[in-house]
C-alpha positions as CSV (number, residue, x, y, z in Angstrom):
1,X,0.0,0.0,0.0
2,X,1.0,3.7,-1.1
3,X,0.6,6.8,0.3
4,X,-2.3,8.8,-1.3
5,X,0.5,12.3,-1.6
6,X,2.8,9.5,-3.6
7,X,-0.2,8.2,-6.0
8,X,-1.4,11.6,-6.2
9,X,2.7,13.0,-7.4
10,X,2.7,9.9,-10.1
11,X,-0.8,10.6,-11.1
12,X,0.0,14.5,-11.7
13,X,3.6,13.4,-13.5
14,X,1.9,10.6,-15.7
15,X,-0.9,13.2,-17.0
16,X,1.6,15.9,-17.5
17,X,3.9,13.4,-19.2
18,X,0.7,13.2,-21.2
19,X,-0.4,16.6,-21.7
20,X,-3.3,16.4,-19.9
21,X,-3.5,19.0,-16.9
22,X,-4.9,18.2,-13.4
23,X,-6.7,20.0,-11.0
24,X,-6.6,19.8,-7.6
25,X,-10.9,19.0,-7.9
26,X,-9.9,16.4,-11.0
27,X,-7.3,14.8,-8.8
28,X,-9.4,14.1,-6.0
29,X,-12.1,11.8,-8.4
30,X,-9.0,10.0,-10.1
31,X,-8.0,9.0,-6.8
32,X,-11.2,7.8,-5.6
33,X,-11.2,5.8,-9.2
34,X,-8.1,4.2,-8.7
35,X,-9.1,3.6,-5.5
36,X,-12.2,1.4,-6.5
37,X,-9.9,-0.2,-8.8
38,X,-7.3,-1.9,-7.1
39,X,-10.0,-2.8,-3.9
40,X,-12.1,-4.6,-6.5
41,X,-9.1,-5.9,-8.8
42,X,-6.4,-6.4,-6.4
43,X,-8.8,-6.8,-3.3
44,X,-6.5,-4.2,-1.6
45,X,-6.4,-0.5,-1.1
46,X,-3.9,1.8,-3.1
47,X,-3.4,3.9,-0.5
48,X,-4.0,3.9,3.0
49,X,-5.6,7.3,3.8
50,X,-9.5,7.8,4.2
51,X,-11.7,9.1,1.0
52,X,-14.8,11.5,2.3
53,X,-18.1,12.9,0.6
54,X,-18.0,16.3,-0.2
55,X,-19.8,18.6,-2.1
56,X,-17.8,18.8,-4.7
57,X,-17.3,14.6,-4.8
58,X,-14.7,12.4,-3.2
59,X,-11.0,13.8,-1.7
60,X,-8.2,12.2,0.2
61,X,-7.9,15.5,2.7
62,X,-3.8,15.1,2.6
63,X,-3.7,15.5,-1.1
64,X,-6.6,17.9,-1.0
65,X,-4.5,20.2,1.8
66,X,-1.3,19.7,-0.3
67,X,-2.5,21.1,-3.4
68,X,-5.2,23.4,-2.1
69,X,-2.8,26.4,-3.1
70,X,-3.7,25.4,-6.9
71,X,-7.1,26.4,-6.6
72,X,-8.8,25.3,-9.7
73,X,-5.7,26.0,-11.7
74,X,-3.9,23.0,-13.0
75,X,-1.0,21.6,-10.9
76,X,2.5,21.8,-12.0
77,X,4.2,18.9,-12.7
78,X,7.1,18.0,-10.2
79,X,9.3,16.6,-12.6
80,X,10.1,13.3,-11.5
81,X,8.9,11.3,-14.6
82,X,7.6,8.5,-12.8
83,X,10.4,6.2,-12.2
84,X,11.7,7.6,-9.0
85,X,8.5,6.6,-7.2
86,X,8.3,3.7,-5.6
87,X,5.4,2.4,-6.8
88,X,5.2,-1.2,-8.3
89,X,5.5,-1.6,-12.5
90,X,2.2,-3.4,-12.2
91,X,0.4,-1.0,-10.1
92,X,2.1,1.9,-12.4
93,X,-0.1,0.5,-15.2
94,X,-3.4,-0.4,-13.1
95,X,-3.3,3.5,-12.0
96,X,-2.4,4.3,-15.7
97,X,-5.2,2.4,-17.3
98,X,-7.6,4.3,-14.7
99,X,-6.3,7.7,-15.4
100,X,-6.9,6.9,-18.8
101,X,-10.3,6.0,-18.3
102,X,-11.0,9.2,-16.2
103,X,-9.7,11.2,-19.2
104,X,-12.8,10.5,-21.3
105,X,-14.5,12.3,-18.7
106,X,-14.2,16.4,-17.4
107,X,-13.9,16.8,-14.2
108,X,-17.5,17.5,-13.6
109,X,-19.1,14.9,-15.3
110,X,-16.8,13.0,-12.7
111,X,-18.1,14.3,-10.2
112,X,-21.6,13.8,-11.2
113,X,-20.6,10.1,-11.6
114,X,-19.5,10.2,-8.0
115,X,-22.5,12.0,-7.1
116,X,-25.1,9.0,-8.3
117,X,-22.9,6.3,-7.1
118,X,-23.9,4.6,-3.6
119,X,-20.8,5.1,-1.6
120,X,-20.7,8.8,-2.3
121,X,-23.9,9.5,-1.1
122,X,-23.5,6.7,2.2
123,X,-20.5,8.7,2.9
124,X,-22.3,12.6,2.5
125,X,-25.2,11.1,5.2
126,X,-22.4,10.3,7.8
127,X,-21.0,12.5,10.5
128,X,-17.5,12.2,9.2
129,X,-18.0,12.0,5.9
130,X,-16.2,8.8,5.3
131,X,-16.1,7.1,2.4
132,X,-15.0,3.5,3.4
133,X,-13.3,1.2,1.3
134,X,-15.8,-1.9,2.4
135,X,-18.3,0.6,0.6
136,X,-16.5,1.5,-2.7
137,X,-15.4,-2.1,-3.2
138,X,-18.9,-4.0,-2.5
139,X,-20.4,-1.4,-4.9
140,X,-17.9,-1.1,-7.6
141,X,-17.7,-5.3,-7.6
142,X,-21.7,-5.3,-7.7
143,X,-21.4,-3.9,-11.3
144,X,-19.1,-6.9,-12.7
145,X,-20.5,-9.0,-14.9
């Protein structure tokens, strides 16, 4: 398991490396995709910090407080091109094919996904907002065929 700041610097560096920008807003829903992604196909988390409901869809408050001096403004690359992480080859391209999938979408049509799903709007009703993992998984493995 990651940290949510390390996914979230290989996730900014892979979409740069791309030329797609990120937002501090469009980062937050990648993350909660990549997320759902390895609980469902890895039946682990990607990182271990919490995801909460808020208005504006999921965040990871770390990455959210890290990059909160962006505003909506896309966030500069940090220039490490992806190989001085330590994140696994295979989980590289697990969180690659999910960015890639997140890129057919702007950001608020991702959040308006996030909105409608279930674990969004279990998360919004409790006290602390908490997204939990047992919730993203069982309704993320409820759509597989």
């Amino acid at each position: 398991m990651y940290s949510a700041l390390d996914v979230a610097k290989y996730i900014i560096d892979y979409s740069y490396d791309r030329n797609n920008s990120v937002s501090n807003l469009r980062l937050q829903q990648i993350l909660y995709f990549v997320q759902a992604e390895f609980l469902v196909s890895k039946g682990r988390p990607c990182f271990h910090e919490e995801i909460v409901a808020r208005d504006l869809g999921s965040a990871v408050r770390e990455v959210y407080h890290e990059y909160k001096i962006f505003g909506s403004a896309s966030i500069a690359s940090i220039g490490t091109k992806n190989q001085d992480y330590e994140i696994s080859a295979t989980d590289r391209t697990t969180i690659n094919e999910m960015v890639d999938q997140c890129d057919q979408y702007s950001t608020p049509q991702l959040i308006e996904i996030t909105h409608e799903q279930t674990p969004w709007q279990e998360g919004k009703e409790r006290d602390d907002k908490i997204i939990s993992n047992d919730s993203i998984r069982k309704y993320f493995e409820s759509l597989q065929f």
